[in-house]
N, C-alpha and C positions, 0 to 999 in steps of 0.2 A: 181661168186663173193663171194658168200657165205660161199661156201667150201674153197678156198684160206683163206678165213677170219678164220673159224674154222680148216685150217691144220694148219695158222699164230699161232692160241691163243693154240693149241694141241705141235708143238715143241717148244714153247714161256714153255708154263708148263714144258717139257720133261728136257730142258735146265735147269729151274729153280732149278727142285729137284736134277738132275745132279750134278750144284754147289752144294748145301748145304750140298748133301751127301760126296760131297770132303772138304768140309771146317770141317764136323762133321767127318771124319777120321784124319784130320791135328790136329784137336785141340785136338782128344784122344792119339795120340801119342805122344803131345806135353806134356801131362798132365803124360803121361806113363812115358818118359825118364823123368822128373821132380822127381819122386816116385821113378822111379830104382835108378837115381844117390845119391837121398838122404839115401835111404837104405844103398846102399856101399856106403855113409861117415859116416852112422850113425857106422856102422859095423868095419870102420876102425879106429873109435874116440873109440868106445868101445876097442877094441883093443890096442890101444896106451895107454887108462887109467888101465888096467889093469895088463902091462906091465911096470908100472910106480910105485915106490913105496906107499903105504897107506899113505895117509894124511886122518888125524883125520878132518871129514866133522862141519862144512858148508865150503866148499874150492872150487874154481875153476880148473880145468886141460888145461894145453893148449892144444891146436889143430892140427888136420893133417893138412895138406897143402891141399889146397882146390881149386876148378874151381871160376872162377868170375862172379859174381855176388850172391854169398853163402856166408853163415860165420854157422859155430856151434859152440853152447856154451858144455860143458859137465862139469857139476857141483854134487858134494855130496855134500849132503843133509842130516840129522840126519835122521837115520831111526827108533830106539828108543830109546829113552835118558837113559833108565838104562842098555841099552845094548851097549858101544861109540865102539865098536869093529866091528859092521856093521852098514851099510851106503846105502842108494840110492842113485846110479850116474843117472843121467838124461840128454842126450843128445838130444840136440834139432837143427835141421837144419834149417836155413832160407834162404829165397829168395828173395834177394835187401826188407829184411825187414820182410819180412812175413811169421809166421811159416808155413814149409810145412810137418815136421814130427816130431815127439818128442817121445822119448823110455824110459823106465826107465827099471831097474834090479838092481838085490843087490847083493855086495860086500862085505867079511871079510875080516877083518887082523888078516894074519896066522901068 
């Protein structure tokens, strides 16, 4: 009776970390494609703002067409007032809300 009880509580364990270490692979991969697809919007908003003529910052750019539940902003920004010829764009990705990546780099008007 004993042994049945300790091989019970021995595969009762065995199962337990089984699960979790499935649940701790789902939730990294979940967290992975979140980061990959932000990066390729951030990449393709960079892109599209660059491709777009100079506006003298503080200004908004609109946006690539994007998956649901996302939205990015990509905004200039003054980067130093005695110089209005370069600018920080700052594109920021969100998720139903919540940032999940934000990039900045600077831009001239050639």
């Amino acid at each position: 009776m004993v042994e049945v009880t300790v091989a019970l509580v021995v595969l009762g364990s065995l199962g337990t970390a089984l699960m979790a270490g499935i649940q701790t692979g789902h939730i990294a991969k979940r967290q992975f494609e979140v980061q990959s697809l932000s990066e390729n919007m951030i990449r393709n908003q960079m892109e599209n703002v660059f491709e777009l003529a100079y506006v003298p910052p503080p200004t908004i750019y609109s946006t690539v067409a994007l998956p649901p539940d996302y939205t990015v902003t990509a905004e200039a920004l003054v980067y130093d007032p005695s110089s209005p010829n370069i600018e920080t764009i700052r594109v920021t990705v969100f998720k139903r809300g919540e940032i999940v990546k934000t990039v900045e780099t600077l831009r001239a008007n050639r």
